[in-house]
Every structure is written in C-alpha cells, then in structure tokens.
One Martini backbone bead per residue (centre of mass of N, CA, C, O) as a GRO file, in nm:
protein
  133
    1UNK     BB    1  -3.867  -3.655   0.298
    2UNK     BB    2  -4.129  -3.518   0.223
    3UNK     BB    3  -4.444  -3.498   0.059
    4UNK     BB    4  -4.412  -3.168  -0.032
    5UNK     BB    5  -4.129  -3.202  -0.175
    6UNK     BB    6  -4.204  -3.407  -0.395
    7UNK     BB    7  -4.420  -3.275  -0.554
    8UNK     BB    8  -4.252  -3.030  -0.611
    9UNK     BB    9  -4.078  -3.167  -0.769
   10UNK     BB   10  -4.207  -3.334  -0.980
   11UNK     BB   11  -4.363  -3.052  -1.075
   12UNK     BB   12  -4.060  -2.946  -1.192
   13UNK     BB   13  -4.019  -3.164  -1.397
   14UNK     BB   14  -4.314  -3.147  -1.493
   15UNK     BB   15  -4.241  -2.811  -1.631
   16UNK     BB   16  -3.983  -2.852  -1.780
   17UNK     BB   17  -4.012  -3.072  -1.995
   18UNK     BB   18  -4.226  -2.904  -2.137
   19UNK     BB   19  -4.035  -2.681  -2.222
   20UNK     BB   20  -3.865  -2.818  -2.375
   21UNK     BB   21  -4.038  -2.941  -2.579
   22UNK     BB   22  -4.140  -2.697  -2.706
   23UNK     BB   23  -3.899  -2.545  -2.781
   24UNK     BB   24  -3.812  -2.776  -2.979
   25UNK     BB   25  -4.126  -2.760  -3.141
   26UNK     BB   26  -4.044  -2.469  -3.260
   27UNK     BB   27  -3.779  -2.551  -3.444
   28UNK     BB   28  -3.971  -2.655  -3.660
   29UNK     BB   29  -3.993  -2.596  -3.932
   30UNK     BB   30  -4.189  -2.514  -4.173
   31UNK     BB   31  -4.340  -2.519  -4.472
   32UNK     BB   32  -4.227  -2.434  -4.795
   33UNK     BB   33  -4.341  -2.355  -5.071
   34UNK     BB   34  -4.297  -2.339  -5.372
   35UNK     BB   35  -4.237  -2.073  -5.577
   36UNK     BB   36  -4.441  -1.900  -5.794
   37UNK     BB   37  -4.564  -1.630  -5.999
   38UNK     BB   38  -4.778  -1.537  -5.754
   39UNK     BB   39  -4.617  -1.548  -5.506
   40UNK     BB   40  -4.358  -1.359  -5.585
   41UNK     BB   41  -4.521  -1.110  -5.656
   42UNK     BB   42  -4.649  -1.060  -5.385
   43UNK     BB   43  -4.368  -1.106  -5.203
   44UNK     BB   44  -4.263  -0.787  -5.410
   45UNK     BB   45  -4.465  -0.630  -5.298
   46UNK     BB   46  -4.404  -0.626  -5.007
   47UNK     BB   47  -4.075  -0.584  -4.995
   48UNK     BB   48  -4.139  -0.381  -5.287
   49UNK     BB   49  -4.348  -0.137  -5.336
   50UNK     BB   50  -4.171   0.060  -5.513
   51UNK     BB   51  -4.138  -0.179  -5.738
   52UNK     BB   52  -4.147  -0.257  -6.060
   53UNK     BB   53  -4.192  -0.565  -6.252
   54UNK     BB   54  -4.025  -0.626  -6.555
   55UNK     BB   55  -3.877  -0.922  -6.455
   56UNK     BB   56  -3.875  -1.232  -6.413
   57UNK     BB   57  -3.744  -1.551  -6.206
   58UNK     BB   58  -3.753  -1.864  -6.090
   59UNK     BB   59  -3.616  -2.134  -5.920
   60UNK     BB   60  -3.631  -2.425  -5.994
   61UNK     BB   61  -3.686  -2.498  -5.665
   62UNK     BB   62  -3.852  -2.234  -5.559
   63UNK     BB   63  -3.682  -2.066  -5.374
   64UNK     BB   64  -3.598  -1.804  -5.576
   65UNK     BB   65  -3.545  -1.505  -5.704
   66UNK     BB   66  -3.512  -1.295  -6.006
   67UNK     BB   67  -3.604  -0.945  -6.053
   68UNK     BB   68  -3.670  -0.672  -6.244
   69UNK     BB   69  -3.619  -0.318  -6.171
   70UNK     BB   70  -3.461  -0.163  -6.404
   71UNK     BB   71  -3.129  -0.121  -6.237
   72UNK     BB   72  -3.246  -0.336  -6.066
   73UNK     BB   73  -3.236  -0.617  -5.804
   74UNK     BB   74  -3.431  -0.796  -5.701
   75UNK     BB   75  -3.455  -1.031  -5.433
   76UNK     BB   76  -3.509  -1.395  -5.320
   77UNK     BB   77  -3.469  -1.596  -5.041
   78UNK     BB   78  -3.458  -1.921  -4.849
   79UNK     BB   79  -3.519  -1.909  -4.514
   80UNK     BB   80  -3.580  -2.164  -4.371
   81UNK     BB   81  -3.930  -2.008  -4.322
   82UNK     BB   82  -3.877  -1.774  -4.533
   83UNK     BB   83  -3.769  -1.485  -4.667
   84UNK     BB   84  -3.513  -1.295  -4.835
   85UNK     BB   85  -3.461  -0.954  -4.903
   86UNK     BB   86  -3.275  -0.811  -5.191
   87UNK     BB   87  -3.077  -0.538  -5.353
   88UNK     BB   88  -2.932  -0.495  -5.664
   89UNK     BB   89  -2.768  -0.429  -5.946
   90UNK     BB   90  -2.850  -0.543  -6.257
   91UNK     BB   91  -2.560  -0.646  -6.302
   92UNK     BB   92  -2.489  -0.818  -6.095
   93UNK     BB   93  -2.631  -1.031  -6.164
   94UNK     BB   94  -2.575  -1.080  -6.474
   95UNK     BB   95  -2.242  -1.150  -6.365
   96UNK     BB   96  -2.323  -1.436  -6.225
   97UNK     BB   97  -2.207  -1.760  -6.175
   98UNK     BB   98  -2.240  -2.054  -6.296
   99UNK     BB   99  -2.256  -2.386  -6.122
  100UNK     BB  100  -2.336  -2.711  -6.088
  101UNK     BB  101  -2.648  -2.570  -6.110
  102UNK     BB  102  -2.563  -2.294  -5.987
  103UNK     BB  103  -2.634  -1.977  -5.836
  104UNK     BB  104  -2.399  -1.702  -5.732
  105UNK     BB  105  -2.422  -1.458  -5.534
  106UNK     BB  106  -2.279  -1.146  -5.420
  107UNK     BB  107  -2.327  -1.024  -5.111
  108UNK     BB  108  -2.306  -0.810  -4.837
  109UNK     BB  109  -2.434  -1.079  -4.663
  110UNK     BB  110  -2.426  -1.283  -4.863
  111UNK     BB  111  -2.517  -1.650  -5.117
  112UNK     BB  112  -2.704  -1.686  -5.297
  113UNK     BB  113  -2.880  -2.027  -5.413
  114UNK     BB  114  -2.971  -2.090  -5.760
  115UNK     BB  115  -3.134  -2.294  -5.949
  116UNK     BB  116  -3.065  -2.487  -6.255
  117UNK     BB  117  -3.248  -2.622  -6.481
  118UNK     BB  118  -3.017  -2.539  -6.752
  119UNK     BB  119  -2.722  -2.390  -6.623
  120UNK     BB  120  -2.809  -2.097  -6.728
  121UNK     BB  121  -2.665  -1.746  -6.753
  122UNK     BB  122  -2.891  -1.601  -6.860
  123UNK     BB  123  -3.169  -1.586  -6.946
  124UNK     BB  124  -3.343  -1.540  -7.250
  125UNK     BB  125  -3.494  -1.239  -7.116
  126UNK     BB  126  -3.265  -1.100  -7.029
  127UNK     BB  127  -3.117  -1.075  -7.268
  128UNK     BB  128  -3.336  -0.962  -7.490
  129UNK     BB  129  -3.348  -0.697  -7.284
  130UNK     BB  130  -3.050  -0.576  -7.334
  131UNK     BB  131  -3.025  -0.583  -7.624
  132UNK     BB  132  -3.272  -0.412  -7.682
  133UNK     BB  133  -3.151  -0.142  -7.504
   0.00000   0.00000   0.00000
C-alpha cells in the first residue's frame, strides 16, 4: 500500500465514523416539558383551528389532553418528541374505561394512555357537563 491509499483509507474512516456518530445522536429525542393549562390550549388552537374548546383535562403527568368541542373529542398525546393530534366523538371519550391509574383510548390508529391523578373518570367537569345538557 501506498501512502495515498493508506491516507485516503483513513480519511474515509474517519468520515464514516462522523457520520455515524451524527446519526445515534440526531436518534436522541430532546425533552419534552408536561403541558400546562396555556401550553395545551396553544397546541389545540394550533393543530384544530377550527374548533373552540369547550373544557380541558390535561393526564397528570402532562402528556396528554382531552379536551370538549361540541360532540368531538380533541385528543392529544406525547409521541417521542411531540405530540400526535386526533378527534374521536365525545361519547367515545366519556365511555373509556380506566384501569391502574390510566386511561386508554381505542382509537381506530392508536391507544393512547393517560395518567389518571386519582383514578377516576370522567373527570366531575366532564360529568356535571353531561348532567347538565
């Protein structure tokens, strides 16, 4: 070997191995702070414009939403590193059981899973909501 293969070898050793390293380190989700009550509301006006939230819940462990417009279920949950947007009828919502403190949804892509603070649901906005109309 010559000296301009060997350096030429090593060059591309050491341009692979960047780009590897890049790769594993693009993979690394960056953090996701848990929605509050003003972070929620942005990110429902953001991903349905066209719906007014009529009451909020947000999974105790901020990751997810369920929120009222109308007959619709906004739905929100942390995927990754940000969050995955779908609506469902509100009764589906009101009719999901909870179990060892979470919530899971049966939507027709997914089953999102939210922290239940004290077990229960619907929450009592929710209920005395229902009650009331």
């Amino acid at each position: 070997m010559d000296k301009a293969l060997v350096i030429q070898l090593l060059g591309s050793t050491v341009a692979i191995s960047l780009l590897v390293a890049v790769a594993a380190w693009g993979r690394i989700p960056r953090p996701t702070p848990p929605l509050d009550d003003a972070a929620a509301r942005a990110l429902l006006a953001l991903e349905f414009p066209d719906h007014a939230v009529d009451s909020l819940w947000i999974a105790a462990d901020g990751a997810g939403v369920i929120a009222r417009s109308g007959d619709e279920a906004l739905i929100l949950w942390r995927k990754g590193d940000g969050y995955v947007a779908r609506n469902a009828p509100w009764r589906q919502a009101l009719s999901a059981q909870a179990a060892k403190g979470r919530l899971t949804l049966k939507l027709a892509d997914g089953r999102p899973r939210f922290a239940l603070s004290d077990g229960a649901w619907p929450p009592a906005e929710f209920v005395s909501r229902e009650v009331a109309a």
